[in-house]
KOLTIKE-337427 format. One record per atom (N, C-alpha, C): residue number from 0; residue in three letters; atom name; x, y, z. Coordinates in Angstrom, 3 decimals. Example, Ala and Ser with C-alpha at 12.3 -4.5 7.8 and 13.67 -1.06 7.14 Angstrom:
<nudos>
+-----+------+------+----------+----------+----------+
!  nr ! rest ! atom !        x !        y !        z !
+-----+------+------+----------+----------+----------+
!   0 !  ala !    N !   13.190 !   -5.690 !    7.800 !
!   0 !  ala !   CA !   12.300 !   -4.500 !    7.800 !
!   0 !  ala !    C !   13.200 !   -3.300 !    7.800 !
!   1 !  ser !    N !   12.850 !   -2.250 !    7.080 !
!   1 !  ser !   CA !   13.670 !   -1.060 !    7.140 !
!   1 !  ser !    C !   12.900 !    0.030 !    7.870 !
+-----+------+------+----------+----------+----------+
</nudos>
This chain:
<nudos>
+-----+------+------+----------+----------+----------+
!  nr ! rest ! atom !        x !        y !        z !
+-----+------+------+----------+----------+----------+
!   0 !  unk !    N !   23.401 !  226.892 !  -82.195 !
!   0 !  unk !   CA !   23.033 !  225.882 !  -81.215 !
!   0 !  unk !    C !   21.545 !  225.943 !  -80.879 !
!   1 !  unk !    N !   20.816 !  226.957 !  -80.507 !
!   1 !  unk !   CA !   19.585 !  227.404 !  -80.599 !
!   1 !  unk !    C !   18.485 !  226.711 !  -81.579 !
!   2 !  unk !    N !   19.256 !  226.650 !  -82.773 !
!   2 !  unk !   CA !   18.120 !  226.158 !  -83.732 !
!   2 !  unk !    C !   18.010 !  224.586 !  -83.596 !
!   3 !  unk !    N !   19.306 !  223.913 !  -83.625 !
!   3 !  unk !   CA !   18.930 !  222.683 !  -83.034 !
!   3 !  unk !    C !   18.181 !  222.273 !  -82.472 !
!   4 !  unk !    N !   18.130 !  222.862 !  -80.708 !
!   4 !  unk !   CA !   16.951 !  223.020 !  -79.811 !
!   4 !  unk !    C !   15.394 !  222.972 !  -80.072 !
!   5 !  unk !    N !   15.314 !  224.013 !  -81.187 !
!   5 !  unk !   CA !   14.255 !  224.297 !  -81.784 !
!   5 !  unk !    C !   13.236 !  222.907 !  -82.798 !
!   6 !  unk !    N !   14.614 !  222.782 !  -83.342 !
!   6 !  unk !   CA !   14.325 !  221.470 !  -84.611 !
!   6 !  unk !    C !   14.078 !  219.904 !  -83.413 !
!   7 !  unk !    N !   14.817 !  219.930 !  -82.350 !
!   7 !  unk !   CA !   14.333 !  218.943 !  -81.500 !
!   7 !  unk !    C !   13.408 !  218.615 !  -80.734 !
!   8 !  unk !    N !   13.094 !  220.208 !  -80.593 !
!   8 !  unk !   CA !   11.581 !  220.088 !  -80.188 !
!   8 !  unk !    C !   10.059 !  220.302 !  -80.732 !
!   9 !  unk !    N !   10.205 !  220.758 !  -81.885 !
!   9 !  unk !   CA !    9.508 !  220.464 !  -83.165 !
!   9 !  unk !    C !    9.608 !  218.932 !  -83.347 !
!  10 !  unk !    N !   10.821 !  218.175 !  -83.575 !
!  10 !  unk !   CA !   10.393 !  216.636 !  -83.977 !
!  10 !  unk !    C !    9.648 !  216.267 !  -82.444 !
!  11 !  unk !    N !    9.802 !  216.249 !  -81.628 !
!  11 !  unk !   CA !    9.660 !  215.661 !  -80.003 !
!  11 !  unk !    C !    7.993 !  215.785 !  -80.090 !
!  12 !  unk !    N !    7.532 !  217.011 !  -80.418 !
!  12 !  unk !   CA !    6.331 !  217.580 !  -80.536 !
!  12 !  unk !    C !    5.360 !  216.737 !  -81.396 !
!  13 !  unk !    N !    5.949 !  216.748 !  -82.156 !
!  13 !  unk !   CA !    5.571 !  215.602 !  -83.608 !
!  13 !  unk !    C !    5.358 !  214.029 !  -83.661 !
!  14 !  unk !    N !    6.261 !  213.679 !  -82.527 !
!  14 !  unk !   CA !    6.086 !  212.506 !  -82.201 !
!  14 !  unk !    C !    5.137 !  212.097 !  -81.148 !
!  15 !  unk !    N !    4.998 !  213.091 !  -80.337 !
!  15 !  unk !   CA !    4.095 !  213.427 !  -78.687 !
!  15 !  unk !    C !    2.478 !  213.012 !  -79.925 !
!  16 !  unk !    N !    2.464 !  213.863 !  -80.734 !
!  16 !  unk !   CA !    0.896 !  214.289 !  -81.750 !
!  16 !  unk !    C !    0.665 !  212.589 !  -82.447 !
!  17 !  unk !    N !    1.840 !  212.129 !  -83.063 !
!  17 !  unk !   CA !    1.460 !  211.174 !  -83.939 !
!  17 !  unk !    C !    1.381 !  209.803 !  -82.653 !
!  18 !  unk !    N !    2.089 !  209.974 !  -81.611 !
!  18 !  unk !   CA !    1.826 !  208.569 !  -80.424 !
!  18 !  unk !    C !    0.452 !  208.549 !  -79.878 !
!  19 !  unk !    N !   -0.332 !  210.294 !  -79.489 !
!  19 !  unk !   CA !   -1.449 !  210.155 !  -78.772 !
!  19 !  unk !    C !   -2.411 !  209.924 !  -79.896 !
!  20 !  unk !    N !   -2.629 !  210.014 !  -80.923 !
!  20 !  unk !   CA !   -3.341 !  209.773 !  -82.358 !
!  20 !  unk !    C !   -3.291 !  207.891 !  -82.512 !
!  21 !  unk !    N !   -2.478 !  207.435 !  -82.391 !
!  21 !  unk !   CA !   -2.035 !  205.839 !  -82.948 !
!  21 !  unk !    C !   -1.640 !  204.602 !  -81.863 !
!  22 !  unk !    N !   -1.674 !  205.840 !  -80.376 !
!  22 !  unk !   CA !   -1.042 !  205.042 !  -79.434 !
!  22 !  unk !    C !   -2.006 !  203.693 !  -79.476 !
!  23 !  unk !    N !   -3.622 !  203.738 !  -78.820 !
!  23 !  unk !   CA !   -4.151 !  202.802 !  -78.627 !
!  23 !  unk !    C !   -4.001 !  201.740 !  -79.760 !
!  24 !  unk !    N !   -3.695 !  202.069 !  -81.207 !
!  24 !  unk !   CA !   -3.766 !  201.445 !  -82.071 !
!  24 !  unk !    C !   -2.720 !  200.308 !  -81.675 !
!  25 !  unk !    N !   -1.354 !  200.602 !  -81.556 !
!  25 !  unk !   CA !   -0.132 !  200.020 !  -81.497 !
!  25 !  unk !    C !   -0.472 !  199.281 !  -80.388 !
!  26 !  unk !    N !   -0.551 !  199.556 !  -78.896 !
!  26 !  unk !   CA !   -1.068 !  198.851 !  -77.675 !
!  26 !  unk !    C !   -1.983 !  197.433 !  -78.348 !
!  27 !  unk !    N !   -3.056 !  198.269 !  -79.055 !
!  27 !  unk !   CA !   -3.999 !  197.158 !  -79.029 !
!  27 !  unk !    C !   -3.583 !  195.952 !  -80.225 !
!  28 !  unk !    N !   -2.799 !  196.235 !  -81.127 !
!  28 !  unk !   CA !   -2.018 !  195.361 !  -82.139 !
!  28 !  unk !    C !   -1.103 !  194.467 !  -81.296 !
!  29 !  unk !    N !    0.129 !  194.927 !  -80.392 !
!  29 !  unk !   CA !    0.552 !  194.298 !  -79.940 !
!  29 !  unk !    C !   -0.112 !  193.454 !  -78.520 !
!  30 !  unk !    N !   -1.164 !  193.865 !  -78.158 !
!  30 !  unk !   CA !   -2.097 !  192.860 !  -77.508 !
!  30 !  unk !    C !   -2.622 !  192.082 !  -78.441 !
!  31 !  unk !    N !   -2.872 !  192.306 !  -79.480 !
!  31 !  unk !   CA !   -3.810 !  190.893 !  -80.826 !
!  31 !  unk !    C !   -2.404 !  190.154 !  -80.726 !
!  32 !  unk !    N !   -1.004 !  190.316 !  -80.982 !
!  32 !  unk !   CA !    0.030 !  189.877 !  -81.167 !
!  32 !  unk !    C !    0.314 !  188.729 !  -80.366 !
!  33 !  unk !    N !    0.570 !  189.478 !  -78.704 !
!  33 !  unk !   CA !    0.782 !  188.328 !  -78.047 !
!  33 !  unk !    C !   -0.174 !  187.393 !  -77.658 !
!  34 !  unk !    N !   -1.740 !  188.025 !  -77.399 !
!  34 !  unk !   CA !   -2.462 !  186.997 !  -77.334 !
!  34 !  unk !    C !   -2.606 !  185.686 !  -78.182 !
!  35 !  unk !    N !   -2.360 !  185.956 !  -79.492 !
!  35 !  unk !   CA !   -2.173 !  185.006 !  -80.542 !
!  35 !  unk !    C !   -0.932 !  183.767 !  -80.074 !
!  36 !  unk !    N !    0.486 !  184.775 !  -79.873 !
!  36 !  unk !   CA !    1.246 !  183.861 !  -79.398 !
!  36 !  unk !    C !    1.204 !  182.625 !  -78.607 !
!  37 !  unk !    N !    0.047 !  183.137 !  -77.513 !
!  37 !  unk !   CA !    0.173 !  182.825 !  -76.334 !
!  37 !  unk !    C !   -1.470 !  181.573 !  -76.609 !
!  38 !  unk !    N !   -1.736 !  181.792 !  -77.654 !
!  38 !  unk !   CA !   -2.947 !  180.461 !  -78.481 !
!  38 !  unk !    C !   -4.318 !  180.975 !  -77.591 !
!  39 !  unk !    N !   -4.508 !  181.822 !  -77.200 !
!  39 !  unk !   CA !   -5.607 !  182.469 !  -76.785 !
!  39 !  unk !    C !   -6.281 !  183.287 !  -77.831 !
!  40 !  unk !    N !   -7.104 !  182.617 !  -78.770 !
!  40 !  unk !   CA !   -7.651 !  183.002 !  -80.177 !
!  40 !  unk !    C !   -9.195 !  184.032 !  -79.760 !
!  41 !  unk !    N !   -9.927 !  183.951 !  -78.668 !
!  41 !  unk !   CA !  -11.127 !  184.928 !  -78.234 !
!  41 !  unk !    C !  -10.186 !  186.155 !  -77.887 !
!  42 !  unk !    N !   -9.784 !  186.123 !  -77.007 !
!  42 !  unk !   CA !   -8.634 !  187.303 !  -76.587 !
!  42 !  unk !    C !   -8.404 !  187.973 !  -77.765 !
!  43 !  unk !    N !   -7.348 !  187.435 !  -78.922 !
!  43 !  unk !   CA !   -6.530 !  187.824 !  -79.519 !
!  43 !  unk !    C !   -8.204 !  188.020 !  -80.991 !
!  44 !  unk !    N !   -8.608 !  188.064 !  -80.917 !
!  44 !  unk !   CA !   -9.657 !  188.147 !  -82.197 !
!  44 !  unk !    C !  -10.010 !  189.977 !  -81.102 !
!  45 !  unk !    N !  -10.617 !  189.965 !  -79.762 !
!  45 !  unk !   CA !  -11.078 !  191.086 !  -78.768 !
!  45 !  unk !    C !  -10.189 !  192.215 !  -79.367 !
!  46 !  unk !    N !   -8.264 !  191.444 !  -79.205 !
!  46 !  unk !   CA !   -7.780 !  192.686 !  -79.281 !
!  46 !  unk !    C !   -7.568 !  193.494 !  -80.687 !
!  47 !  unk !    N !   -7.459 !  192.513 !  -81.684 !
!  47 !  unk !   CA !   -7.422 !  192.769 !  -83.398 !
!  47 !  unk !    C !   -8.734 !  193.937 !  -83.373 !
!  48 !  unk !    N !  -10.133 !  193.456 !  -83.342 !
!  48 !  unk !   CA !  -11.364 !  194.698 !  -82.966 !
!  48 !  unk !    C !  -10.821 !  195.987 !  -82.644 !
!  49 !  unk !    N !  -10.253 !  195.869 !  -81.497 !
!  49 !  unk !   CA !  -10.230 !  196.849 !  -80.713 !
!  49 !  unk !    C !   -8.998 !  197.838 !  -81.233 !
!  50 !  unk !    N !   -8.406 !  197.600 !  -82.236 !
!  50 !  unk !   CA !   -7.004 !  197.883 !  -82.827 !
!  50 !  unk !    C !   -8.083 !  198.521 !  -84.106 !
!  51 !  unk !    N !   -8.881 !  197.658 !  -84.288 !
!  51 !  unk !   CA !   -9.673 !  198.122 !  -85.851 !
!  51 !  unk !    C !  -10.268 !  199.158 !  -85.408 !
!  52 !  unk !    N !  -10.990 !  199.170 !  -84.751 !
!  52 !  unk !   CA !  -11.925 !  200.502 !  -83.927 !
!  52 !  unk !    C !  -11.194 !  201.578 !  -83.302 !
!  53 !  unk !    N !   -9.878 !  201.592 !  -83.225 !
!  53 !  unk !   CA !   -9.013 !  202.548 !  -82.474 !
!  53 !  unk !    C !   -7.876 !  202.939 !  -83.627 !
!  54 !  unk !    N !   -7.467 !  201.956 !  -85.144 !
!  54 !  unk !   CA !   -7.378 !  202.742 !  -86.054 !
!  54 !  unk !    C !   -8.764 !  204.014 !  -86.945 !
!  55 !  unk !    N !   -9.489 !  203.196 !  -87.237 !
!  55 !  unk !   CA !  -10.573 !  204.108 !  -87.731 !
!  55 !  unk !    C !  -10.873 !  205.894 !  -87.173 !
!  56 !  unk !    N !  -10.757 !  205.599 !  -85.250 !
!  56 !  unk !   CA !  -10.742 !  206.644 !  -84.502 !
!  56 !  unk !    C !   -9.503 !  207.230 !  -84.978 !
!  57 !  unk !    N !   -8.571 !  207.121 !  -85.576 !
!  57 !  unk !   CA !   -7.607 !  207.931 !  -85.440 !
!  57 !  unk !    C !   -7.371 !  208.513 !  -86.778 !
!  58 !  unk !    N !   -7.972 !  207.364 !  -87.920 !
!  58 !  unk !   CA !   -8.212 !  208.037 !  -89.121 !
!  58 !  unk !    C !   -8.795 !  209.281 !  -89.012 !
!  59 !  unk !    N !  -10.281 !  209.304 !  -88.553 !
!  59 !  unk !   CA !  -11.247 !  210.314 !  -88.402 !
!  59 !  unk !    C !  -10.621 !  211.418 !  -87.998 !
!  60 !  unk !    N !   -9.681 !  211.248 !  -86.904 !
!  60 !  unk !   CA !   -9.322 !  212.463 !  -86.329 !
!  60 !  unk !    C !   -8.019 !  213.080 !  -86.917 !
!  61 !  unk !    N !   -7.163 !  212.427 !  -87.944 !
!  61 !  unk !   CA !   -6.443 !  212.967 !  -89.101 !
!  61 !  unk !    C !   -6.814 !  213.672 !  -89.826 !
!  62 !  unk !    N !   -7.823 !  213.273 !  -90.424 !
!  62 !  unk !   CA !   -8.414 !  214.282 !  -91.370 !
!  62 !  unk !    C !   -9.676 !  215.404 !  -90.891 !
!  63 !  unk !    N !   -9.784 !  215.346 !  -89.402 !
!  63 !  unk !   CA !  -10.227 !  216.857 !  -89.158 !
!  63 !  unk !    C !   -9.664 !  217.700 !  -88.508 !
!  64 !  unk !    N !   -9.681 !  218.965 !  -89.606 !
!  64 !  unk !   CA !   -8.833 !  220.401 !  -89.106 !
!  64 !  unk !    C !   -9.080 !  220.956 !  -87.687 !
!  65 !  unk !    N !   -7.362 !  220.708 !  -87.289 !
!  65 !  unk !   CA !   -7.573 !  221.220 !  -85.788 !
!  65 !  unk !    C !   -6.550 !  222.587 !  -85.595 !
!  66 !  unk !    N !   -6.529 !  223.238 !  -84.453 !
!  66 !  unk !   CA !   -6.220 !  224.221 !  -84.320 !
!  66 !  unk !    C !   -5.740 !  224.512 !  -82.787 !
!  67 !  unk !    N !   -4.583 !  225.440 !  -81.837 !
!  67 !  unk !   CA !   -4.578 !  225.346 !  -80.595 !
!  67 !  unk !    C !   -5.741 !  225.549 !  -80.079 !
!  68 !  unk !    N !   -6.867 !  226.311 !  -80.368 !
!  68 !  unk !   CA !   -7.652 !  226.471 !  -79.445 !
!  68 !  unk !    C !   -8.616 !  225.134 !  -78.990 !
!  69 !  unk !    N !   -8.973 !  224.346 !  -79.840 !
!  69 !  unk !   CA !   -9.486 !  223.188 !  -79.710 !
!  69 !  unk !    C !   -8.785 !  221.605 !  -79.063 !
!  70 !  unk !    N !   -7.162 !  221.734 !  -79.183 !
!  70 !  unk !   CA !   -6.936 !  220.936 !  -79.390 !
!  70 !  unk !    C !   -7.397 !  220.177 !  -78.056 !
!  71 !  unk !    N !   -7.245 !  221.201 !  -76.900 !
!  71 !  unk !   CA !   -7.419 !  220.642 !  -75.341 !
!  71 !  unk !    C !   -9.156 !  219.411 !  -75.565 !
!  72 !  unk !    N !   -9.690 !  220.386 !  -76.061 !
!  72 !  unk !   CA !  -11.452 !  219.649 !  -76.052 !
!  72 !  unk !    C !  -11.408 !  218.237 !  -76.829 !
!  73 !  unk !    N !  -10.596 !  218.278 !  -77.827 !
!  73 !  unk !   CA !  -10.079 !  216.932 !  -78.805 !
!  73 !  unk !    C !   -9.509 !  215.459 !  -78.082 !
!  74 !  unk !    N !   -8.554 !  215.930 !  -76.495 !
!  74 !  unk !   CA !   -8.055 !  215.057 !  -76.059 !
!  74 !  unk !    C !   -8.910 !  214.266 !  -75.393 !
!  75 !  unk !    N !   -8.644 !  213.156 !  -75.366 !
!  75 !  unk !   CA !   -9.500 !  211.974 !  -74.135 !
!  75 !  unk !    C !   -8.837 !  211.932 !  -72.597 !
+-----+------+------+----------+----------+----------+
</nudos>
């Protein structure tokens, strides 16, 4: 029963890492999304940018090696 626990909080952990990495991305996609819906094309062009500039940030920070001791200084 224990290891379960373990394996659930390993995935939980995993998901916590990959949401604060991609969160703004997703936010700011589904803001390009509805603004579009909603025929507000300045808005929805603002939020697409801001989705482009907040994937890139998260690229960057994929591919550099991190470690516990840093990770605190890494967060926003």
């Amino acid at each position: 029963m224990t290891e379960y626990i373990i394996i659930v909080a390993v995935i939980a952990l995993a998901g916590i890492a990959a949401f604060s990495y991609f969160g703004k991305t997703v936010r700011n996609q589904t803001a390009a999304m509805s603004e579009s819906l909603a025929g507000d094309k300045a808005a929805a062009t603002t939020a697409i940018t801001a989705a482009d500039t907040s994937a890139g940030k998260a690229a960057t920070e994929g591919t550099t090696d991190a470690n516990l001791k840093d990770y605190v200084d890494r967060q926003e």
